[in-house]
C-alpha positions as CSV (number, residue, x, y, z in Angstrom):
1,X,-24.5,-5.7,14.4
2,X,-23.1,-2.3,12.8
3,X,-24.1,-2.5,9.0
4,X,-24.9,0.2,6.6
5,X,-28.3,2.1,6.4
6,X,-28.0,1.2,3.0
7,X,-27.3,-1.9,0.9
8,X,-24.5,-0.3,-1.2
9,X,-20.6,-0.4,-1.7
10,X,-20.3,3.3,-0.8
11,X,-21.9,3.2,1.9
12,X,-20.5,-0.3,3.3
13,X,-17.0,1.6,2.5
14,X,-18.3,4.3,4.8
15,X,-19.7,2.5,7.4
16,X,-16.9,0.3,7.8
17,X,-14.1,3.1,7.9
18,X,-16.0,5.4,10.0
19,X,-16.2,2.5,12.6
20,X,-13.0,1.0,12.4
21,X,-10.9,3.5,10.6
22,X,-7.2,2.4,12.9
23,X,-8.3,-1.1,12.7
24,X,-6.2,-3.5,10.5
25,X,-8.2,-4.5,7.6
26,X,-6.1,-6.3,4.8
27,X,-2.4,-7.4,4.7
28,X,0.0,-10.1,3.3
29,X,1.1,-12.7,6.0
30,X,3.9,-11.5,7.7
31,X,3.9,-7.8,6.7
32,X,2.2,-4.1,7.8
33,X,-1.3,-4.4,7.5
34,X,-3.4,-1.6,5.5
35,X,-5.6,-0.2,8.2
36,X,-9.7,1.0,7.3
37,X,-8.5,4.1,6.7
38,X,-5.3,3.1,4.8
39,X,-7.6,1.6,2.8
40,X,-9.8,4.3,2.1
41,X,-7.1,6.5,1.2
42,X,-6.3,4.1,-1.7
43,X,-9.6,3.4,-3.1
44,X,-9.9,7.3,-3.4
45,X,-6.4,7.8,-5.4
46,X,-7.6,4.9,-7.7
47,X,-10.7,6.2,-7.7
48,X,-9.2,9.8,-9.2
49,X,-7.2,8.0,-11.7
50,X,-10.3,5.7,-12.9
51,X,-12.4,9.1,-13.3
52,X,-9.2,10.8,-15.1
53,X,-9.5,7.4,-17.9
54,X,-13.4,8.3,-18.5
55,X,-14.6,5.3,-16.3
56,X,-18.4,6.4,-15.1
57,X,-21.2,5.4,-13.9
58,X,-22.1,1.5,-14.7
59,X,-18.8,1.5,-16.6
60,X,-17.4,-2.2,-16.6
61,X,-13.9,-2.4,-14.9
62,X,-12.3,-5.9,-15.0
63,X,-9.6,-6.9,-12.2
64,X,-7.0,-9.7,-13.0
65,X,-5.1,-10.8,-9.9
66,X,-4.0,-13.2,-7.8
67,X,-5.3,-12.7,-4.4
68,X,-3.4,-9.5,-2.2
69,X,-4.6,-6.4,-0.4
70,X,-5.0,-4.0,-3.0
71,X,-7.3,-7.0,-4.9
72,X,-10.0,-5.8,-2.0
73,X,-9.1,-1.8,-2.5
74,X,-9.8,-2.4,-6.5
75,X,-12.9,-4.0,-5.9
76,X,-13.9,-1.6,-3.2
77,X,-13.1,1.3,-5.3
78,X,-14.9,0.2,-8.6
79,X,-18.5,-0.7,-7.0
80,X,-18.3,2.7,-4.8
81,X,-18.1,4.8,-7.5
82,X,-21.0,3.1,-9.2
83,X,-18.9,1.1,-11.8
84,X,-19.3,-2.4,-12.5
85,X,-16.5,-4.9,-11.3
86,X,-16.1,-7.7,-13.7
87,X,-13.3,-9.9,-12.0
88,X,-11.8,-12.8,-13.6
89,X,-10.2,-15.6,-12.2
90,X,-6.6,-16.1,-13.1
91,X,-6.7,-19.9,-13.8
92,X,-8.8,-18.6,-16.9
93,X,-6.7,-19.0,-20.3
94,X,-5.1,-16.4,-22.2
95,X,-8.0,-16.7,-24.8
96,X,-10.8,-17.2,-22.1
97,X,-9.4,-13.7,-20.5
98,X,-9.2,-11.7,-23.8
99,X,-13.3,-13.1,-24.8
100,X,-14.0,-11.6,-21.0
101,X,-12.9,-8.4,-21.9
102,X,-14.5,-8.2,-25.1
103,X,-18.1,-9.7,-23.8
104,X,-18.5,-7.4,-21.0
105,X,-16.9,-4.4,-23.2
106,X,-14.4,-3.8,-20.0
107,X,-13.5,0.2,-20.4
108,X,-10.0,-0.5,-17.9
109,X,-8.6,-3.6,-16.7
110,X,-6.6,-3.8,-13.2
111,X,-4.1,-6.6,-13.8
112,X,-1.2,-7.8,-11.2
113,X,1.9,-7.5,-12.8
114,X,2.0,-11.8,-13.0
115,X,-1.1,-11.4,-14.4
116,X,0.3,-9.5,-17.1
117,X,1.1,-12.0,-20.2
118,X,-2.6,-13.0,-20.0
119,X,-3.1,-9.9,-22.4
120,X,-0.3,-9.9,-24.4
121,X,-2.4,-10.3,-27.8
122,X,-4.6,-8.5,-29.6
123,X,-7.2,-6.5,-27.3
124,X,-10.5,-5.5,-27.5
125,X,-11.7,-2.0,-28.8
126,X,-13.5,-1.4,-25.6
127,X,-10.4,-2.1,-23.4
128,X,-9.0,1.5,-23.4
129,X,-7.0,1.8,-20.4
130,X,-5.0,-0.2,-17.9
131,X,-3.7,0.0,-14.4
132,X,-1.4,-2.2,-12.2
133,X,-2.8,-3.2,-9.1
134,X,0.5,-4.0,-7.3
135,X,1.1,-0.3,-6.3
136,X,-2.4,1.5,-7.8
137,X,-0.7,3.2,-11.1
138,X,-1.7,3.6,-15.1
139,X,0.4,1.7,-17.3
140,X,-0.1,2.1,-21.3
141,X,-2.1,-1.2,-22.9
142,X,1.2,-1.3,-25.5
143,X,3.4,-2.2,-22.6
144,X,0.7,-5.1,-21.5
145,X,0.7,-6.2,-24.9
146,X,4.2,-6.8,-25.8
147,X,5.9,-8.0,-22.9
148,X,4.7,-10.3,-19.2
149,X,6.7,-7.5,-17.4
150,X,6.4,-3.4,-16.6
151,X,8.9,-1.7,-16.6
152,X,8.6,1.1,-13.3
153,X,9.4,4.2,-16.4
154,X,6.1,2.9,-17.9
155,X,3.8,3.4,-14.7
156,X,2.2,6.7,-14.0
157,X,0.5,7.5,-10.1
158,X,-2.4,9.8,-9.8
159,X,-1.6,12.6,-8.6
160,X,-5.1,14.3,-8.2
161,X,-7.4,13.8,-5.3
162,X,-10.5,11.9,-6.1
163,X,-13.2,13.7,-7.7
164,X,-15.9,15.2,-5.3
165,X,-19.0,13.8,-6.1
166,X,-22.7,14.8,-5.9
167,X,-25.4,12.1,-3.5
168,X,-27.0,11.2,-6.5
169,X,-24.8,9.9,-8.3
170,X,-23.8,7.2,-5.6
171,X,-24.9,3.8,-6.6
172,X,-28.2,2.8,-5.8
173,X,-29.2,-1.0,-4.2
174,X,-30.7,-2.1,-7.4
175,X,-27.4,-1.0,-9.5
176,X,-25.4,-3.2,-11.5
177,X,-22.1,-4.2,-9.1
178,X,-20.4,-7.0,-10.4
179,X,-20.7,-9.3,-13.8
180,X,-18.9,-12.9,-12.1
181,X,-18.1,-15.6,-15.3
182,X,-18.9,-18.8,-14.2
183,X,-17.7,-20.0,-17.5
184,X,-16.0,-19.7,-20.6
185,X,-14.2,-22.5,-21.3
186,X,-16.1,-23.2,-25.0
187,X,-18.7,-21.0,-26.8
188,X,-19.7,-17.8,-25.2
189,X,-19.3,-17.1,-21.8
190,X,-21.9,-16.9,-19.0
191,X,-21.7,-14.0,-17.1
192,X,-23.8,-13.5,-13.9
193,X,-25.0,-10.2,-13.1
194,X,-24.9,-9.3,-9.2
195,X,-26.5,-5.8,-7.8
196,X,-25.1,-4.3,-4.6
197,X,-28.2,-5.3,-2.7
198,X,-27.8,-9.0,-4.3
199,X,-24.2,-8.9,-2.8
200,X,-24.3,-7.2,0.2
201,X,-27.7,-8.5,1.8
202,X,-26.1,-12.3,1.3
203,X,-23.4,-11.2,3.7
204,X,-25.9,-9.2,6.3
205,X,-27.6,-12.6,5.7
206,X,-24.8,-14.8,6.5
207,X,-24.2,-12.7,9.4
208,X,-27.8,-13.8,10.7
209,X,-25.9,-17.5,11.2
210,X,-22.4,-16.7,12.3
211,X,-21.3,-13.8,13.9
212,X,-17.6,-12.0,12.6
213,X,-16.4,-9.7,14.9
214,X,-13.3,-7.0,14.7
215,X,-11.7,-9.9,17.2
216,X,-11.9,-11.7,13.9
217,X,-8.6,-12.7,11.8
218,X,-9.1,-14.6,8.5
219,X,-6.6,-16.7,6.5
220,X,-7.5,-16.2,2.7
221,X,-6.7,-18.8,0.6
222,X,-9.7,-19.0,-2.0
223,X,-9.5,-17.6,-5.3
224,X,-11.0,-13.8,-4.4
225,X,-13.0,-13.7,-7.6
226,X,-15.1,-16.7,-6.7
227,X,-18.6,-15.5,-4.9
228,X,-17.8,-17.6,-2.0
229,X,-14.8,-16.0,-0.8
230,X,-15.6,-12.5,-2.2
231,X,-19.0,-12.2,0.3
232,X,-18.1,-14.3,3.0
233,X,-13.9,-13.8,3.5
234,X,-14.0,-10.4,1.9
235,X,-17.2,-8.4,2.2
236,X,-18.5,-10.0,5.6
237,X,-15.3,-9.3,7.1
238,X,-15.1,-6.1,6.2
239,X,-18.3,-4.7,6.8
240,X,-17.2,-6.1,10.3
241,X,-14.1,-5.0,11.3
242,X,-12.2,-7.9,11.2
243,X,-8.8,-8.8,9.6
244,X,-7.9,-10.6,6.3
245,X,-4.8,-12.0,5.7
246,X,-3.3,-13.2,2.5
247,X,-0.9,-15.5,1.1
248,X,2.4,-14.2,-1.3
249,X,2.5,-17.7,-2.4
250,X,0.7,-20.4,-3.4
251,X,-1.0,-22.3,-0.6
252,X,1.4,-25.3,-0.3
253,X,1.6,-27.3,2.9
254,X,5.1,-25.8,3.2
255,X,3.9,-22.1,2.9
256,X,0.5,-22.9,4.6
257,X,1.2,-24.5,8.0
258,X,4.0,-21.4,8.7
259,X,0.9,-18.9,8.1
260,X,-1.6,-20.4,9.8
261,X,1.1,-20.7,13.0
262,X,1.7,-16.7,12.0
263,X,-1.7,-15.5,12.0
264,X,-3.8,-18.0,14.2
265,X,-6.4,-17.2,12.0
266,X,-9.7,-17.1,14.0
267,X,-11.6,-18.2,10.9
268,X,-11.0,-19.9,7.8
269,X,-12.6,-20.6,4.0
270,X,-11.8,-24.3,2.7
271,X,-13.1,-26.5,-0.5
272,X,-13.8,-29.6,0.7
273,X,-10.4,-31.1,-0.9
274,X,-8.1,-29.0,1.5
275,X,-9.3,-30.9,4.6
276,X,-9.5,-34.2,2.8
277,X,-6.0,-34.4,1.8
278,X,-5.2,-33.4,5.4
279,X,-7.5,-36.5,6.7
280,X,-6.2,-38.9,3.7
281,X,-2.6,-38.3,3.7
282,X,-2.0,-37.1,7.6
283,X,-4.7,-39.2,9.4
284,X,-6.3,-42.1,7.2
285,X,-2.7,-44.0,7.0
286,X,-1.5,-43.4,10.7
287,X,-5.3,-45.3,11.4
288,X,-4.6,-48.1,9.3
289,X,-1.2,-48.4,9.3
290,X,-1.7,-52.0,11.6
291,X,-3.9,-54.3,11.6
292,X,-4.6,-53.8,15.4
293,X,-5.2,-49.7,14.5
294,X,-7.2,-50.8,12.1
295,X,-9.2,-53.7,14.3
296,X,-9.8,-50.8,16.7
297,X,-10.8,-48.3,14.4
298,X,-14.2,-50.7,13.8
299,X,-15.1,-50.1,17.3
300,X,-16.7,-47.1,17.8
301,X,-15.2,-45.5,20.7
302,X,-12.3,-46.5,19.9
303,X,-12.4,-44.7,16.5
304,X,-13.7,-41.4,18.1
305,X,-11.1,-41.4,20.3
306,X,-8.4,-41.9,17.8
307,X,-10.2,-38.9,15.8
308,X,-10.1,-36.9,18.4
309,X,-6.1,-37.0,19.3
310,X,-5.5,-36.6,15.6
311,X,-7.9,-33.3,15.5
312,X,-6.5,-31.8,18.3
313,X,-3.3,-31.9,16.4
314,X,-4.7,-30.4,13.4
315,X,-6.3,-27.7,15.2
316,X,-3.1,-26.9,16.7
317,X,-1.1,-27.2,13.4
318,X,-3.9,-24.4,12.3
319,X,-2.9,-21.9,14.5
320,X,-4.7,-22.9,18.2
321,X,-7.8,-20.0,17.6
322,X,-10.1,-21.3,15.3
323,X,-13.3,-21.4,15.8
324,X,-15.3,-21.4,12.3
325,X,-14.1,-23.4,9.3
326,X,-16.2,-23.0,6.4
327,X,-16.5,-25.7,4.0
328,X,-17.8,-25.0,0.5
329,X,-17.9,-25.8,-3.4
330,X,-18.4,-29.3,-3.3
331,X,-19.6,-32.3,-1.6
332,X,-17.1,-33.3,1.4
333,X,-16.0,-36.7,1.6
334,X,-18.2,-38.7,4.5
335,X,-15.7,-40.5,5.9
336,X,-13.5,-36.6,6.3
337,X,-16.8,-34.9,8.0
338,X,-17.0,-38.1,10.5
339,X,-13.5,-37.4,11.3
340,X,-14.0,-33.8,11.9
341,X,-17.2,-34.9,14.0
342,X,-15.3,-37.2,16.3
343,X,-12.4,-34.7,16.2
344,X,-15.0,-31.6,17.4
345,X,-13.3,-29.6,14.6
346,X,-14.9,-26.4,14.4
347,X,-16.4,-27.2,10.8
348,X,-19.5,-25.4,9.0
349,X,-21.0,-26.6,5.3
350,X,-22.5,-24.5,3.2
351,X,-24.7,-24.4,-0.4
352,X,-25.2,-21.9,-2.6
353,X,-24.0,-20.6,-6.1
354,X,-22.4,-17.8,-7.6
355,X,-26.4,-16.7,-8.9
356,X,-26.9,-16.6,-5.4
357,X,-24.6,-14.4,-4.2
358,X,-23.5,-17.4,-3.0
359,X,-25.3,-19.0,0.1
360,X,-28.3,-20.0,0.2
361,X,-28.0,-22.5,3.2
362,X,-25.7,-23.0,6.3
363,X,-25.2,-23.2,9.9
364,X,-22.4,-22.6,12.7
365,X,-20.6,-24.9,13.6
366,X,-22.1,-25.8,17.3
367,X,-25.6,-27.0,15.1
368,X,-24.1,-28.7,12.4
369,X,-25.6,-32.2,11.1
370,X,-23.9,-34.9,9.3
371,X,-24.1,-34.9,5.4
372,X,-26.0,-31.7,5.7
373,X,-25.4,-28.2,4.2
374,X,-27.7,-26.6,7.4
375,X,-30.6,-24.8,6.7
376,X,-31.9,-21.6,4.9
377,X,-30.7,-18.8,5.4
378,X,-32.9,-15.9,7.3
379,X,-34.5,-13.2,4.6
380,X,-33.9,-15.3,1.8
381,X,-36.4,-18.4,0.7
382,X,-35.6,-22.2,-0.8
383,X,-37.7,-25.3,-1.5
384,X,-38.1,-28.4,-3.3
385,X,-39.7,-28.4,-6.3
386,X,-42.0,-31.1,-7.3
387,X,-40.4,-32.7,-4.6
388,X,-41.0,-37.4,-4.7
389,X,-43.8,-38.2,-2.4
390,X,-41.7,-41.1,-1.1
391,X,-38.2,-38.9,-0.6
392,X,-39.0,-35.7,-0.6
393,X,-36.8,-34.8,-3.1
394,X,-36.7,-32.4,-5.9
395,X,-35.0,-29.6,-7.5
396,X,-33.8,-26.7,-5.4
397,X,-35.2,-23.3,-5.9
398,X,-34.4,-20.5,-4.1
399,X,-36.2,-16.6,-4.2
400,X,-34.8,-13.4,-2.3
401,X,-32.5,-10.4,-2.3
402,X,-30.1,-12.1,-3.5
403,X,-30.9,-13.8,-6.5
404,X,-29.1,-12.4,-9.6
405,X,-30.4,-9.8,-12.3
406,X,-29.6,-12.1,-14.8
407,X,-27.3,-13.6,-17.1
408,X,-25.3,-10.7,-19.0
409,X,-26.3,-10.4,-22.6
410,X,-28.3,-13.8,-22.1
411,X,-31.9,-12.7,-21.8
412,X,-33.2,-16.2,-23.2
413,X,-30.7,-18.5,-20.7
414,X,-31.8,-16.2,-17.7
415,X,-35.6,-17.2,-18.3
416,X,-34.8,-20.8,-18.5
417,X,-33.8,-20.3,-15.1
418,X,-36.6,-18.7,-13.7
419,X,-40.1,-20.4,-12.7
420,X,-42.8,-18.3,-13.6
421,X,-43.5,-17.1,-10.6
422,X,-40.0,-15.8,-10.0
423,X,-37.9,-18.6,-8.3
424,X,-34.3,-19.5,-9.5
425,X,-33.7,-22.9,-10.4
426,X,-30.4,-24.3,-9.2
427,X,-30.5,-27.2,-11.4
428,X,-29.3,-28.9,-7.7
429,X,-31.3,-31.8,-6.6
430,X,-31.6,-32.4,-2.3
431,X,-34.3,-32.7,0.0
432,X,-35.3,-31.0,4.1
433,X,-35.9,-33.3,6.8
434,X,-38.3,-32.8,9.6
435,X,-36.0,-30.1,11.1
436,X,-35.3,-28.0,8.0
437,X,-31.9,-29.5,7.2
438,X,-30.8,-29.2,3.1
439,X,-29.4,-32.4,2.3
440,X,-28.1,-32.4,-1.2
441,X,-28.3,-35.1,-3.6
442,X,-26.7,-34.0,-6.6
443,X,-26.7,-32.1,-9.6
444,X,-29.7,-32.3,-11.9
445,X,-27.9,-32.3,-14.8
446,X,-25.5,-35.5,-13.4
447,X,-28.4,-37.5,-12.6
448,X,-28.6,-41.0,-14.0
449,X,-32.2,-42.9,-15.0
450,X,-31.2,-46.9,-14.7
451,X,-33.5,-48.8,-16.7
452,X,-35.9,-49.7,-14.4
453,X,-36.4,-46.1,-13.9
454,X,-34.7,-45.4,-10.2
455,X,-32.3,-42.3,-9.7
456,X,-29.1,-42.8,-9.8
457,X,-26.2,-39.9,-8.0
458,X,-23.1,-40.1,-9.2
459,X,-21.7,-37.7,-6.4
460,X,-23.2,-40.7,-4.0
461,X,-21.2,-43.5,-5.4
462,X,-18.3,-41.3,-5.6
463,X,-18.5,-40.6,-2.0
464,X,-18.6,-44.5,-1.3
465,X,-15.8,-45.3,-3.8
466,X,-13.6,-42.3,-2.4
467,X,-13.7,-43.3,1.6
468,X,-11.6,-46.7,0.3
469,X,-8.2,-46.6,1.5
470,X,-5.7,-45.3,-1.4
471,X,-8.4,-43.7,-3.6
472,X,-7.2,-40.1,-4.0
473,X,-10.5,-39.0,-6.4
474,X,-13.5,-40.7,-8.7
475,X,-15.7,-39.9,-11.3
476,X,-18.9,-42.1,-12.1
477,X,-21.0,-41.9,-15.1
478,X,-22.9,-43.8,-17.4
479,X,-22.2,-45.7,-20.8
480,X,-24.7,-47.9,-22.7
481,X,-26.6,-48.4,-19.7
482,X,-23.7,-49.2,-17.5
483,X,-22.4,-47.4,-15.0
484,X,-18.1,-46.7,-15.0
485,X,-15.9,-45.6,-12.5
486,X,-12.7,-43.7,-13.0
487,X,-10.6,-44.0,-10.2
488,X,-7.4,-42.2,-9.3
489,X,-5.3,-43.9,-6.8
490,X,-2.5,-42.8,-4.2
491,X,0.3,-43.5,-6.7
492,X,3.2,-42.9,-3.6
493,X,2.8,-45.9,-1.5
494,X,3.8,-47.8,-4.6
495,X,6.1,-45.2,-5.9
496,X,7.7,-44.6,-2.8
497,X,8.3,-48.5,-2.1
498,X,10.5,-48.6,-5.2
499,X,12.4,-45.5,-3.8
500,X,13.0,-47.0,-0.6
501,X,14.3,-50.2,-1.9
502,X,16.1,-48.4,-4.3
503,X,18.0,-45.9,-1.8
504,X,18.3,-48.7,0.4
505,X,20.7,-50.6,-2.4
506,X,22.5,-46.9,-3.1
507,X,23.5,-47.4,0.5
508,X,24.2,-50.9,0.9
509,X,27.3,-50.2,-2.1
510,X,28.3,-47.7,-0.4
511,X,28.8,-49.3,2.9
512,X,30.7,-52.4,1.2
513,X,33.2,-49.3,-0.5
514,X,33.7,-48.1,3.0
515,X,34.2,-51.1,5.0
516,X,37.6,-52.5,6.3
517,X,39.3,-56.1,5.5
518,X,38.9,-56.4,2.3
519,X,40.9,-55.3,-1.0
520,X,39.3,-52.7,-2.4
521,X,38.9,-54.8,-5.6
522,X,37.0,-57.1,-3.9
523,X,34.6,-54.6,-2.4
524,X,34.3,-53.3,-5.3
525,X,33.1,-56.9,-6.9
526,X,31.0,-58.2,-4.0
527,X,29.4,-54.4,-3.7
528,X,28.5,-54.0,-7.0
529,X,27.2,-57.6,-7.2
530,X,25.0,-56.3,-4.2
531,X,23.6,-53.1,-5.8
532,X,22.6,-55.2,-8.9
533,X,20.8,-57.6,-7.0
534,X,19.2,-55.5,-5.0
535,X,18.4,-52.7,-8.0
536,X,16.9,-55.7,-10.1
537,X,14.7,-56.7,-7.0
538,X,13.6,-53.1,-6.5
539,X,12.7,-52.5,-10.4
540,X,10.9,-56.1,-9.9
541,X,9.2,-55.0,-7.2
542,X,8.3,-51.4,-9.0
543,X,7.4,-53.3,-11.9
544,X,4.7,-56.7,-9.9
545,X,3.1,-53.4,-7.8
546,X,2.1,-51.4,-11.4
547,X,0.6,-54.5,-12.7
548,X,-1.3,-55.0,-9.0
549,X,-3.2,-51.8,-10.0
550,X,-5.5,-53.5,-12.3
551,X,-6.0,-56.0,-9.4
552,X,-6.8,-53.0,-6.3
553,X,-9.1,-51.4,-8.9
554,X,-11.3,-54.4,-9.0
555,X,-10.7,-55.3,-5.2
556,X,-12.3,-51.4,-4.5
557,X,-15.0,-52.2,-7.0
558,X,-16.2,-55.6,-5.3
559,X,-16.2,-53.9,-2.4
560,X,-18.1,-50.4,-3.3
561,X,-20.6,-52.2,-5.1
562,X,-20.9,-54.1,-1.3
563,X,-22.0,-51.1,-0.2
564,X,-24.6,-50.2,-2.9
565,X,-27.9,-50.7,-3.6
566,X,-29.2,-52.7,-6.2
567,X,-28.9,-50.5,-9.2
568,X,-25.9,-48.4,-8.0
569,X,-23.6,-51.0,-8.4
570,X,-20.5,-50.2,-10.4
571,X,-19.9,-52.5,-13.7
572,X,-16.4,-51.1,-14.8
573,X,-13.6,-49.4,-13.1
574,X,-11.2,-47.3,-14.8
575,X,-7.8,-45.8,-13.9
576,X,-7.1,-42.2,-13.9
577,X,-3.3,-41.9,-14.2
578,X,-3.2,-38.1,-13.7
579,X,-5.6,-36.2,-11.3
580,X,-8.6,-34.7,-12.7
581,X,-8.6,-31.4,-14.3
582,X,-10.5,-29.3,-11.7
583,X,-12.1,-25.6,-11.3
584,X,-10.4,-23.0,-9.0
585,X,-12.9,-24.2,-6.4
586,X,-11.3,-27.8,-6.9
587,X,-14.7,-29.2,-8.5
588,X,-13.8,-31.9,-10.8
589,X,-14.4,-30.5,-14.4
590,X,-17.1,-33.4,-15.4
591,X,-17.7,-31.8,-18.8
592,X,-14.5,-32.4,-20.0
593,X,-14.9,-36.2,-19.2
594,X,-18.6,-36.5,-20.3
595,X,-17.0,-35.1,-23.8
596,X,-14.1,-37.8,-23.9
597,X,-17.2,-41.0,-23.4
598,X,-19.3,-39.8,-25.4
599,X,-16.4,-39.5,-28.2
């Protein structure tokens, strides 16, 4: 495995482009890729105009983009000058963006020009200069703050060659890289602090469990900010040789499945909610869609086989060549990873957070084991703490190279997180079994005490309530001793019913219009009569299957609380009308709901 002598982005960069410097690196679906050395050349122009705004050593430098090629030069070209990357993620506020830039004191931010109207208020002090990633050149802060757009007269290329700089002032392993907010949603936000060797010996990590080669081609479509898909889709990749690919567009079925066809990626990054909409709305109704489908489907066999004509259709539909799909950032669904078992989808889980840098556990996809997020990762160190003497379980702690510094700003919150001794607590609750697979339970924090004193998992019930047919997402938690369950249902197979019906009577008047014999008047009357009847029926019918909710919501609770123990057992359902407001990884935002109960 060709990695650097040293755990640092300069000399990652150089590694990488002195061993694949014709070798396509980063491109947008479709067009001319930007080779190793393509990219070099870029970092060092932005690198010149960087030095020319006073941006030095441990300097912070915030990036606001979308995902694109130059999102990987920016970064590249920050951290191997020895400045500190602070990227935010663009589903962050306008407000939430501006208290980013004033927390980490930001000298420069690197904004896409859609990016743009996320500044367009009053700035910081410490924000002094600005450049547009899309094509690498200086634009004034004025021209940020009063309009979305940038006008071409406003941008300025460097024109000097990147400044020739002495050994020592190359960043060292222990150096400051990147500041990642996790937060920042309400009150101050929480910015991790990640050092190069924090960073870059996750990936060399990684690469102890799954090998990336320069045969490798990647689909991005992860938010590039977020740890995961930084270390493992960006940095891995590159310190490999392989490709990346990104997506102009958001990553819609329509703009997805042409990609994926396009690139046959080799390897892919998924939340668990990308593969579970494929399984709910793609496989789930075509295997119980009739009650002999769904007699079978009991059986065994029959149910693997079934899984495993509807995989190999999936697998195609992703471009033929995969043979790693990761699957991060949440809990997946159980009845979705029994599918892709059946199936023999290439799948992987793994744990870890962004104080992590992120993984902390995982496995390829030949060794996987159900419900389990595989097992520590080599170099780096996890266990239980305290763990139950009946279950084994306990916190997760984890201790290695890379851990975090710290919180930014936050010495008092960064010691709350350590153990004495110098563990990190992940405030995640799972337990090994006897082969050293991580089993997660839950989050600490999420944890419910029932009143005879048993542990309750939300994310457990959750999983139960969510394999039931038409349930698109769930939240469980607990009020006055009770524990509720908002449920948000497929809304389309009673929606679309009433759209059938409806287009059905559309059609039937105008058939009647168009057919022969008649006068036209009487068409006319005995058409229209039609259409009313049938537009009545249909807004009947819209009207009986809205009132039915109420009825399937109890229906999925008697039978959930079937499948629970004692004190698990659901005593109110809910209905979520609108999907739950979710993170860029697609985690459901339980804060926000835990703030509405306890209102």
């Amino acid at each position: 495995m060709n990695i650097p002598k040293h755990l640092t982005f300069h000399a990652l960069l150089e590694n990488s482009v002195e061993l694949y410097a014709d070798r396509p690196a980063l491109s947008f679906v479709g067009k001319e890729p930007l080779t190793y050395g393509d990219v070099k050349l870029l970092i060092e122009s932005l690198q010149s105009l960087l030095v020319a705004q006073g941006v030095q050593h441990g300097d912070r430098v915030a990036l606001l983009s979308q995902n694109m090629p130059n999102w990987g030069v920016a970064y590249l070209a920050v951290t191997a000058m020895g400045a500190v990357i602070v990227p935010i993620l663009t589903d962050f506020s306008t407000p939430e963006v501006v208290k980013i830039l004033a927390h980490s004191e930001a000298k420069t931010i690197i904004i896409s020009e859609k990016q743009a109207d996320k500044i367009r208020q009053e700035l910081p002090e410490t924000l002094q200069a600005a450049i547009l990633l899309d094509d690498l050149s200086e634009i004034s802060l004025g021209s940020l703050e009063l309009s979305g757009t940038i006008s071409p007269a406003s941008r300025q290329k460097p024109t000097a060659k990147a400044a020739v700089r002495d050994a020592a002032t190359y960043p060292q392993e222990e150096d400051l890289a990147a500041i990642l907010y996790t937060s920042g949603t309400t009150g101050t936000p929480k910015g991790v602090m990640l050092s190069h060797r924090n960073l870059l010996s996750n990936a060399v990590n990684t690469l102890g469990i799954q090998i990336v080669s320069v045969e490798d081609r990647l689909l991005s479509v992860l938010p590039l900010p977020h740890t995961y898909e930084c270390t493992i889709g960006f940095l891995i990749p590159f310190m490999t040789g392989a490709s990346v690919y990104y997506l102009d567009k958001l990553p819609t079925p329509a703009v997805l499945l042409p990609a994926m066809e396009k690139v046959k990626p080799t390897m892919m990054l998924t939340v668990p909610l990308i593969i579970e909409k494929v399984y709910q709305n793609r496989v789930l109704p075509k295997l119980t869609g009739s009650p002999v489908m769904r007699t079978l489907g009991k059986f065994k066999p029959a149910r693997k086989f079934f899984h495993k004509m509807a995989g190999k259709k999936i697998y195609k539909a992703f471009g033929g060549k995969l043979h790693f799909f990761g699957i991060g950032g949440a809990k997946l669904d159980a009845a979705t990873e029994l599918f892709l078992r059946d199936a023999g989808f290439p799948y992987a889980i793994g744990y870890g957070l962004t104080e992590t840098s992120p993984l902390l556990a995982g496995c390829g996809p030949k060794i996987t084991k159900y419900r389990s997020t595989g097992f520590n990762l080599p170099n780096q160190e996890i266990k239980i703490l305290n763990p139950d003497p009946q279950t084994g379980e306990g916190e997760i702690i984890a201790r290695g190279p890379n851990v975090m510094i710290g919180y930014y700003k936050e010495p008092e919150l960064t010691q709350e997180v350590f153990t004495d001794d110098g563990w990190f607590k992940t405030g995640d609750l799972g337990n090994f079994d006897e082969d050293g697979y991580l089993f997660i339970k839950g989050r600490l924090k999420n944890i419910i005490i029932s009143a005879s004193g048993e542990n309750i998992y939300p994310e457990d019930i959750e999983a139960v309530i969510n394999s039931e047919h038409q349930v698109l997402e769930s939240l469980v938690y607990e009020i006055k001793g009770k524990l509720v369950a908002r449920i948000h249902l497929n809304y389309e197979d009673i929606d679309q019913r009433y759209h059938e019906l409806k287009t059905k009577a559309e059609k039937s008047y105008q058939e009647f219009k168009e057919s022969a014999g008649q006068s036209y008047q009487e068409i006319r009357e005995s058409a229209g009569q039609s259409y009313q009847d049938m537009k009545d029926s249909a807004e009947q019918m819209y009207e009986e299957s809205r009132q039915k909710v109420f009825d399937r919501l109890n229906e999925i609770k008697q039978r959930v609380n079937e499948r629970l123990n004692r004190f698990s057992k659901v005593a109110i359902v809910e209905e979520q009308d609108e999907p739950f407001e979710k993170t860029p990884t697609k985690k459901i935002k339980r804060f926000l709901y835990q703030q509405q109960k306890d209102s």
